[in-house]
C-alpha positions in Angstrom: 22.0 -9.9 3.2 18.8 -9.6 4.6 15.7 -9.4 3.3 13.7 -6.2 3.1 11.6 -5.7 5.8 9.4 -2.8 4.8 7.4 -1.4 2.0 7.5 2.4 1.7 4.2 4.6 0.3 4.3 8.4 -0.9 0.6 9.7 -0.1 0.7 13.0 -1.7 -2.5 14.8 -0.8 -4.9 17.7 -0.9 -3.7 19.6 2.1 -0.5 17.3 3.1 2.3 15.0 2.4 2.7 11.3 3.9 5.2 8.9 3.7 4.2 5.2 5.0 6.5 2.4 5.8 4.6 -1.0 6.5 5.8 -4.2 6.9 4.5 -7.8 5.4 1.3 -7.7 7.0 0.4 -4.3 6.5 1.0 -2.9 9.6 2.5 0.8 10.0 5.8 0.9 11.6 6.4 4.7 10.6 4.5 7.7 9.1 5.8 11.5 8.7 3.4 14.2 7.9 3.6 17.6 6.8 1.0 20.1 5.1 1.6 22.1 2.2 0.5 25.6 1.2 -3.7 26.1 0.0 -3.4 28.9 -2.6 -6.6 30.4 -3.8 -5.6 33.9 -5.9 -9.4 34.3 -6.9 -12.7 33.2 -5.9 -13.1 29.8 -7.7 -9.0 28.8 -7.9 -7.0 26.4 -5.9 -3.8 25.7 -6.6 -0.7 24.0 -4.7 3.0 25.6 -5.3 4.3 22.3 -7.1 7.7 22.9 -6.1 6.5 22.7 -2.3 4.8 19.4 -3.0 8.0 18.0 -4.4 10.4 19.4 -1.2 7.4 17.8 1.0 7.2 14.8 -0.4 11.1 14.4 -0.2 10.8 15.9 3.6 8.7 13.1 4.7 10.7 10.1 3.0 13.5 11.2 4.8 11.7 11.4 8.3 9.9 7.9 8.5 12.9 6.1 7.0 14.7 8.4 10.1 11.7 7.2 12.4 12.7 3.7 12.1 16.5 4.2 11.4 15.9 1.8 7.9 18.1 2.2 4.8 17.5 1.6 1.6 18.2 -2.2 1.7 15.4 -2.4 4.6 12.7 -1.0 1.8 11.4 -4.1 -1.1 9.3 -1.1 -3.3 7.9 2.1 -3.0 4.6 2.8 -4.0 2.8 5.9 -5.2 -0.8 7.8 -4.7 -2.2 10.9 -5.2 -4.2 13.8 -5.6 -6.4 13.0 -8.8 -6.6 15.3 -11.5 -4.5 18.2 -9.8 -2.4 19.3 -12.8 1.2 20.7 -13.2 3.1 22.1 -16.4 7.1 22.0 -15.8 9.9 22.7 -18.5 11.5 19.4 -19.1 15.1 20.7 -19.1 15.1 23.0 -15.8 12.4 21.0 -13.8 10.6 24.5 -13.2 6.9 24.8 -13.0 5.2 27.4 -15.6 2.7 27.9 -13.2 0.6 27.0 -10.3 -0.7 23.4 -10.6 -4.1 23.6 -11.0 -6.2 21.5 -8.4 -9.2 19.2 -8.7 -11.6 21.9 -6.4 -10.2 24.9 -9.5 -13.5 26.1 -11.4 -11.8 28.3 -13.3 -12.7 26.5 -16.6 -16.0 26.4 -16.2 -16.7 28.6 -19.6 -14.1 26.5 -21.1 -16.5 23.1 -20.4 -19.2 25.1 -21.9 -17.2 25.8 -25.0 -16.0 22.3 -25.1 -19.3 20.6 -24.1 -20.8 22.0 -27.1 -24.6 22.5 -25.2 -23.8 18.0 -24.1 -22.0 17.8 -21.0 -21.7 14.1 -21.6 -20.5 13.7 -25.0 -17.2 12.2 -24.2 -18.6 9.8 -21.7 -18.8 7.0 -24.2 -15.0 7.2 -24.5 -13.8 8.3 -21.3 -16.6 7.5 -18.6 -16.5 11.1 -17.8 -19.0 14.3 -17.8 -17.3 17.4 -19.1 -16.5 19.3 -16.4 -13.6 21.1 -14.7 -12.7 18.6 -12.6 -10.9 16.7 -14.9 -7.6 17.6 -16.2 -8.2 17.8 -19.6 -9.9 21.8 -19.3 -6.9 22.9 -17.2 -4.4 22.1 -19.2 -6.0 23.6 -22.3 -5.9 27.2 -19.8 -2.4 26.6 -19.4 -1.4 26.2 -23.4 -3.9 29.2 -23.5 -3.4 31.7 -20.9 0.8 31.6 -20.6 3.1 33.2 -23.3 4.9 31.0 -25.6 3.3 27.3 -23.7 1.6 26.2 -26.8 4.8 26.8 -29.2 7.0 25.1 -26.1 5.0 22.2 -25.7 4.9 21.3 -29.6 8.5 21.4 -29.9 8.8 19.2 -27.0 10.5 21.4 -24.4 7.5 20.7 -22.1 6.1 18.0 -19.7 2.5 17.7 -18.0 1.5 15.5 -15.3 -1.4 14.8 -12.5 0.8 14.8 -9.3 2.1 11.5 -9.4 4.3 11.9 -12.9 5.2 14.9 -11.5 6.7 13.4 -8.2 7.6 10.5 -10.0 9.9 12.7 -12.2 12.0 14.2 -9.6 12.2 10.7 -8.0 13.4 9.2 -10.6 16.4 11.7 -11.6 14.7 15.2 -12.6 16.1 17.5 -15.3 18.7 15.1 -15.2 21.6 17.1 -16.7 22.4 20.7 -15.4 20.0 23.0 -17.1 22.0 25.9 -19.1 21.2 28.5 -16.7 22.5 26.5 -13.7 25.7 25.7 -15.5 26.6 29.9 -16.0 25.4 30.4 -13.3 28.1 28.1 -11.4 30.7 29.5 -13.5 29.8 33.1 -12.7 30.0 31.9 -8.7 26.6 32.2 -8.1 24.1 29.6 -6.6 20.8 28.5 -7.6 18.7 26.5 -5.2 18.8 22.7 -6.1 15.0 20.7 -5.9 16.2 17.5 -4.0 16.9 14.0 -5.5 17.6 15.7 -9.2 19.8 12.5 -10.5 22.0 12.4 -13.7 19.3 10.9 -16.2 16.4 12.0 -16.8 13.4 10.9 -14.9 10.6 9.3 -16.1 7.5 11.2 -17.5 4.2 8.4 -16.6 1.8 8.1 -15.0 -0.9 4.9 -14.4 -4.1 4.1 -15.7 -6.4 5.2 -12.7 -4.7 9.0 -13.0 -5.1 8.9 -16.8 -8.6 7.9 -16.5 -9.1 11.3 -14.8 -8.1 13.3 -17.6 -10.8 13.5 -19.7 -8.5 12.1 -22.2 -8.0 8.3 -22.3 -10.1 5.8 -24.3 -11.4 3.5 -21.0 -11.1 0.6 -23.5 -8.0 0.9 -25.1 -6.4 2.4 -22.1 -4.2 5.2 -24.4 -4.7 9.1 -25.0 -7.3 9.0 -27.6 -6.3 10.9 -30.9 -9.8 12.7 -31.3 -10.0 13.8 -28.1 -6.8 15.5 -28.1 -7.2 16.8 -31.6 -10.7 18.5 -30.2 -9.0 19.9 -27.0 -5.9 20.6 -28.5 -3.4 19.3 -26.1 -0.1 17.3 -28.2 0.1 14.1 -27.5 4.3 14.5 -26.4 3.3 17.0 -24.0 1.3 14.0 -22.1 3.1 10.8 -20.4 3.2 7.3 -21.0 0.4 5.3 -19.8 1.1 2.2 -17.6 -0.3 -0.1 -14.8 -1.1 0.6 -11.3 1.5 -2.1 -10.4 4.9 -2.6 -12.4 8.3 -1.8 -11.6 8.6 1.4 -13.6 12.2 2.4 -12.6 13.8 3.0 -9.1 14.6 6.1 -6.8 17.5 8.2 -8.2 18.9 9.5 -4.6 18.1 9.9 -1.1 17.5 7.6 1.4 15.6 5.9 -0.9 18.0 5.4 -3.6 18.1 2.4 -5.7 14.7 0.9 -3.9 12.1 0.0 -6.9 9.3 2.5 -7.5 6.3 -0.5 -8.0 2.9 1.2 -7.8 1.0 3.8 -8.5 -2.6 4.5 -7.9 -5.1 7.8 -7.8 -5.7 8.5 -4.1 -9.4 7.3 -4.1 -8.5 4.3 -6.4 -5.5 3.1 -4.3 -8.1 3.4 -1.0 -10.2 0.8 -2.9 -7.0 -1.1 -3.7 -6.3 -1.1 0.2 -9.6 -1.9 1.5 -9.0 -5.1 -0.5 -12.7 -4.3 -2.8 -11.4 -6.9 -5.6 -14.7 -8.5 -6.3 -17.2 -6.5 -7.8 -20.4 -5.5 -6.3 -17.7 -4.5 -3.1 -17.6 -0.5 -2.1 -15.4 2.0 -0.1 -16.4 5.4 1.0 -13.0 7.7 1.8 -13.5 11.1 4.0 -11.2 13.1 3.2 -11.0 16.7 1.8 -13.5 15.4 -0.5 -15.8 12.2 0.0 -14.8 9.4 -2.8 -17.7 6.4 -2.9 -16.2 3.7 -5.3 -17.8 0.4 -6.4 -16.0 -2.1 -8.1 -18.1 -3.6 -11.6 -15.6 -6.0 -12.4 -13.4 -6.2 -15.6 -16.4 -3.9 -17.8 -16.8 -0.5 -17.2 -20.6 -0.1 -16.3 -22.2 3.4 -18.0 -23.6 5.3 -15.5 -27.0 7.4 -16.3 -27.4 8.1 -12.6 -24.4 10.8 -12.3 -21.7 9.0 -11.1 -18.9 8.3 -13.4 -17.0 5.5 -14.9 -13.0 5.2 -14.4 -10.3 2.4 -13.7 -10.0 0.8 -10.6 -6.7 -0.9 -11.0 -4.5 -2.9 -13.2 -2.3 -4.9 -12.5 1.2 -6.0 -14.4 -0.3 -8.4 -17.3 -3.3 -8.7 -16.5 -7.3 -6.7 -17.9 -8.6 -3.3 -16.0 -10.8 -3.7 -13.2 -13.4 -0.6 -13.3 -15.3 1.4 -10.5 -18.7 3.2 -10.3 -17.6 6.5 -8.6 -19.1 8.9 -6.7 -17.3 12.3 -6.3 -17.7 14.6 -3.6 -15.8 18.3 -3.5 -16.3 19.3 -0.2 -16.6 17.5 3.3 -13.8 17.8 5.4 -12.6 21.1 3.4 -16.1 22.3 4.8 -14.4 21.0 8.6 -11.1 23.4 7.3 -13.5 26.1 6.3 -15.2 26.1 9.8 -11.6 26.2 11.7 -9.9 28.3 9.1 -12.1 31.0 7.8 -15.0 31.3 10.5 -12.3 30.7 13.8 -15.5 28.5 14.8 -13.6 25.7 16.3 -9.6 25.8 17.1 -8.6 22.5 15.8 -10.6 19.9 13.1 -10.8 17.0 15.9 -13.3 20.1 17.8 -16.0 19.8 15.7 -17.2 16.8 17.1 -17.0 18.4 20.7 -19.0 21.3 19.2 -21.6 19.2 17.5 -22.7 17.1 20.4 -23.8 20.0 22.7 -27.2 19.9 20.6 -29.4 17.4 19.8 -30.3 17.8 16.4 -28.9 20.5 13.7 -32.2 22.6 15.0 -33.4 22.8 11.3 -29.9 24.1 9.8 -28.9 22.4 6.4 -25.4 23.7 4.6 -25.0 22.3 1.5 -21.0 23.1 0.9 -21.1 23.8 -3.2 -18.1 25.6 -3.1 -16.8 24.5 -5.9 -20.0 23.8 -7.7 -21.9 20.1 -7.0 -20.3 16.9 -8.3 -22.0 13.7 -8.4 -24.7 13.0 -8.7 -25.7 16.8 -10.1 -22.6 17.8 -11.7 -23.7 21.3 -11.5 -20.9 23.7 -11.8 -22.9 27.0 -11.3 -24.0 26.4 -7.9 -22.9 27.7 -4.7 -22.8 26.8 -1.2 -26.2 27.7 0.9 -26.8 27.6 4.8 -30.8 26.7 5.0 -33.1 26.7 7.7 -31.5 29.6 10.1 -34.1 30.4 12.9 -32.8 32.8 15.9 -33.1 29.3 17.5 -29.5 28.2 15.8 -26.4 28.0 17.9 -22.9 27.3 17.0 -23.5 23.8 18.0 -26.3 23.7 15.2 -24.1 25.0 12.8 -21.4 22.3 13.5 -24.0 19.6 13.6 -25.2 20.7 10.3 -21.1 20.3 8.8 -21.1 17.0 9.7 -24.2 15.7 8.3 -23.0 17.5 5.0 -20.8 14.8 4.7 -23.2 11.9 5.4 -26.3 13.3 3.1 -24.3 13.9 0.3 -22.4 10.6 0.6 -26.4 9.2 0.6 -27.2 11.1 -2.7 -24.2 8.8 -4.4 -25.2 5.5 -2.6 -28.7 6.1 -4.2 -27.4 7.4 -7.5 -25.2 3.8 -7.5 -27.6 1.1 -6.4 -29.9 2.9 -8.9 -26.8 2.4 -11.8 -25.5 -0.7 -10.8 -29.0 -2.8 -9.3 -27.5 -4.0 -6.6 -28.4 -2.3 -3.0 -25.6 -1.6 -0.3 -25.5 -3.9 2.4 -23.2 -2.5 4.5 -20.3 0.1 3.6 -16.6 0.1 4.1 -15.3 3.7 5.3 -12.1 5.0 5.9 -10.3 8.2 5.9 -9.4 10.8 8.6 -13.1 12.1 9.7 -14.1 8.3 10.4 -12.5 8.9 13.8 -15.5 11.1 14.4 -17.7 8.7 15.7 -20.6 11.1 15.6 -20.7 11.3 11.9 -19.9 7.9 11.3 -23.6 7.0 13.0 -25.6 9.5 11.3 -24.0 8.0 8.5 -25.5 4.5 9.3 -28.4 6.5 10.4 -29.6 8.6 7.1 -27.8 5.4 4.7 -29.6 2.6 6.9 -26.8 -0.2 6.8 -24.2 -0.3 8.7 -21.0 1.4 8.4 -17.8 -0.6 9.1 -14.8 0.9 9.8 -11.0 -0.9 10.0 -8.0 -1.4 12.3 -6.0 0.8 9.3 -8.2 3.9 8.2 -5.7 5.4 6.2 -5.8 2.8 3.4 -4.9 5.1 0.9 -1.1 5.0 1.3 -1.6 1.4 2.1 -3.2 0.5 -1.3 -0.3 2.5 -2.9 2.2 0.0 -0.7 0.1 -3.4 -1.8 0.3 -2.3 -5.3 4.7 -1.6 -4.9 4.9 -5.0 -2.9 2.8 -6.7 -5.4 5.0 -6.1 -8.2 8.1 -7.0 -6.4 6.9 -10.2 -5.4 6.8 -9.5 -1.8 3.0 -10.5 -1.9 1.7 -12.8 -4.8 -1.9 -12.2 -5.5 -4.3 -9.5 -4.5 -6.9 -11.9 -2.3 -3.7 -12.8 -0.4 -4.2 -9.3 1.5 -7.5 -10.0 2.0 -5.5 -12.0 5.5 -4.5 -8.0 6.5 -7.8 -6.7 6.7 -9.6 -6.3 9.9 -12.5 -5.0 11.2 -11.9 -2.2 13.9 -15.8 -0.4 14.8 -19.1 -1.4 12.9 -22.4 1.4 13.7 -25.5 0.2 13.2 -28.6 2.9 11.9 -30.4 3.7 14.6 -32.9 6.2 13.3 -36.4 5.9 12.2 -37.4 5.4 8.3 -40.0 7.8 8.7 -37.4 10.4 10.9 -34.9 9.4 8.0 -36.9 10.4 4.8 -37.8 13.8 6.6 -34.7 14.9 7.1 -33.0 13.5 3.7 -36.4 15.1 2.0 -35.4 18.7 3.7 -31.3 17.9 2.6 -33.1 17.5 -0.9 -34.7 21.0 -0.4 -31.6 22.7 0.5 -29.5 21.3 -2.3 -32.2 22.5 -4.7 -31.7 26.2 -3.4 -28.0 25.7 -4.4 -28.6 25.7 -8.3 -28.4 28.3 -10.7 -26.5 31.1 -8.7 -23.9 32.0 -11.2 -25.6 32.7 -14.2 
């Protein structure tokens, strides 16, 4: 028999659902993509229908294993990644969702952090790396127990499961429910028919998730890398509802049915962390900036996690089967593309995302316009949950162009407040930065980005290293690869920009971004 040829990733996302096949050196030879429903039932709440993540995510497997014509014997692993911190609550024996998963952009905690925070936002930090804030999981699955009937009782008695987005994919992957639930089985004897979520196999699947997407949860010790028993006392949350914590690469189990059936399940990384893991940042003092939905700015420190007092936070990077932690400065950022979605979707300013660089280049400048996007509050480096999005500078001189102009170098100031808020934790400048992500196509951004950082920005030949991290980490543990510096041979440089602008043109504009931010704060009260 031959030997497998590919190695599969499942990049389950903010807004869509990929699957990646790649062969041994790293190079896509398939891809299937398909979005997924944004549900926002009140100003300040996102959430995904987790069911429709589950029937995407086993939509696209099936279409880039149909794209080459591989089987199952032509995959070595499958890896993982996802959506951090994005949070569903399921009943173990029926596989049904008890409600919306919650995503990483929901505020609707925000009182609850208060509560929780106790008048310190920080004081879990020293244990979990993390400000409180509702980001994290930890806050949204408290509302949960909380706000639906029965939960708490359910979950104590063990009738209940929570996940971040990879257990909960993982799950179904791995066999589901398992056994017929009670109400399917009389409802097959009364001759009625109950829709089936695909690739539910006879066992059980398995409830875990890895390190990185544990270290999101506002509930693991970063040292001992378990659910720490004060923290879930304080918050609440039973230990049994939570799953088993393991490394980002290990064979956990393999893929219960479909096309994929019987291929090992290998890796599995949060989306930002396996980005890191595919740009091939092993040493520390190396960084990656993804632009995506969000902008994610990681730094590897090495095998100690570094504290930050600059508003970044502190979470695992990767482990692999064996072996210590490797941990990450990290810069979060809500809202950068979403603020490209926002322009398209809510405004009808441009007719597709790839426009807004069309839009943006019939100007010169963003003729004085600043938008700080604080939809969701401002993460790193402020962390400030109250304040909401601002459009500064409006003259009668602004023009569309302006505005779009204005979007873009959103992306790049705010991506300069974390590369400050980092050199200042970590004492080490950037000399360059490693992008990647689907906005670093817009070559217009990706200068200014040199421009207002002043080091160049290097972009490579695979920009969507997300789902190609998740692969490295599969193949890794299945041997197809042996170490991680041998994939350092797969990465290669695709477009480098060099800054361009003035220092003294630079600190203006940065010192009027500054301004604008400032105007952002305080506006829920």
């Amino acid at each position: 028999m031959a030997a497998p040829r590919y190695v599969a990733a499942l990049d389950q996302g903010t807004t869509s659902t990929r699957c990646m096949l790649f062969d041994g050196g790293g190079r896509v030879v398939a891809s299937a993509q398909r979005e997924h429903e944004q549900l926002m039932p009140q100003p300040g709440w996102v959430e995904h229908d987790a069911k429709e993540i589950w029937f995407r995510s086993d939509q696209v497997i099936r279409l880039a294993m149909a794209q080459v014509e591989a089987t199952a014997a032509d995959v070595a692993a499958l890896g993982i990644t996802n959506q951090r911190e994005t949070t569903v609550l399921w009943d173990r024996h029926t596989g049904e969702p008890l409600h919306g998963a919650i995503t990483w952009q929901d505020t609707r905690t925000d009182e609850l952090c208060v509560e929780l925070a106790r008048g310190d936002q920080d004081r879990f930090r020293a244990t979990t790396g993390l400000p409180i804030a509702p980001y994290f999981s930890a806050t949204k699955i408290m509302w949960l127990l909380d706000r639906i009937d029965g939960a708490r009782e359910r979950a104590e008695a063990g009738d209940l499961m929570v996940g971040t987005i990879d257990t909960w994919v993982l799950w179904h992957l791995t066999g589901g429910p398992g056994r017929p639930s009670s109400r399917r089985r009389d409802a097959v004897a009364a001759g009625r028919r109950l829709p089936r979520l695909p690739g539910s196999g006879p066992r059980p699947g398995l409830h875990i998730t890895d390190v990185t997407n544990a270290s999101r949860t506002l509930l693991m010790d970063l040292t001992t890398l378990d659910w720490d028993e004060g923290l879930l006392s304080q918050t609440g949350i039973p230990r049994r509802l939570l799953p088993e914590i393991r490394p980002s690469s290990q064979v956990y189990g393999e893929v219960a049915a479909g096309p994929l059936a019987g291929v090992p399940i290998g890796g599995i990384l949060g989306d930002q962390q396996a980005a890191t893991f595919g740009q091939t940042c092993f040493a520390p003092g190396e960084a990656k900036n993804t632009y995506g939905t969000g902008n994610f700015l990681l730094l590897n420190t090495g095998g100690t996690p570094v504290r930050s007092t600059h508003g970044l936070i502190t979470t695992v990077g990767y482990q692999l089967e064996g072996g210590t932690p490797t941990y990450c400065l990290e810069g979060s950022i809500a809202i950068t593309g979403a603020l490209v979605q926002w322009l398209r979707d809510n405004l009808g300013m441009i007719g597709g995302s790839e426009e807004i660089e069309t839009l943006a280049s019939t100007v010169d400048d963003n003729g004085g316009c600043y938008f700080v996007p604080a939809f969701s509050g401002l993460y790193a480096p402020y962390w400030r949950s109250e304040a909401r999005g601002v459009i500064a500078g409006l003259t009668r001189f602004v023009k569309s162009g302006h505005i779009a102009r204005a979007v873009l170098e959103a992306t790049a100031f705010q991506s300069r407040e974390v590369v400050d808020a980092m050199a200042l934790d970590a004492g080490v400048p950037l000399e360059s930065l490693k992008v990647d992500g689907g906005m670093t196509v817009n070559e217009l951004l990706m200068q200014f980005q040199a421009d207002v950082l002043g080091v160049p920005v290097v972009r490579p030949e695979i920009t969507e290293t997300t789902a190609l991290g998740a692969a490295y980490a599969a193949g890794l543990a299945v041997g197809l690869w042996g170490e991680p510096d041998d994939l350092r041979d797969h990465w290669h440089e695709d477009r480098r920009w060099l800054p361009q602008m003035h220092e003294s043109e630079r600190s203006e504009r940065y010192r009027y971004w500054k301004r604008a931010v400032e105007r952002t704060f305080d506006w829920l009260e």
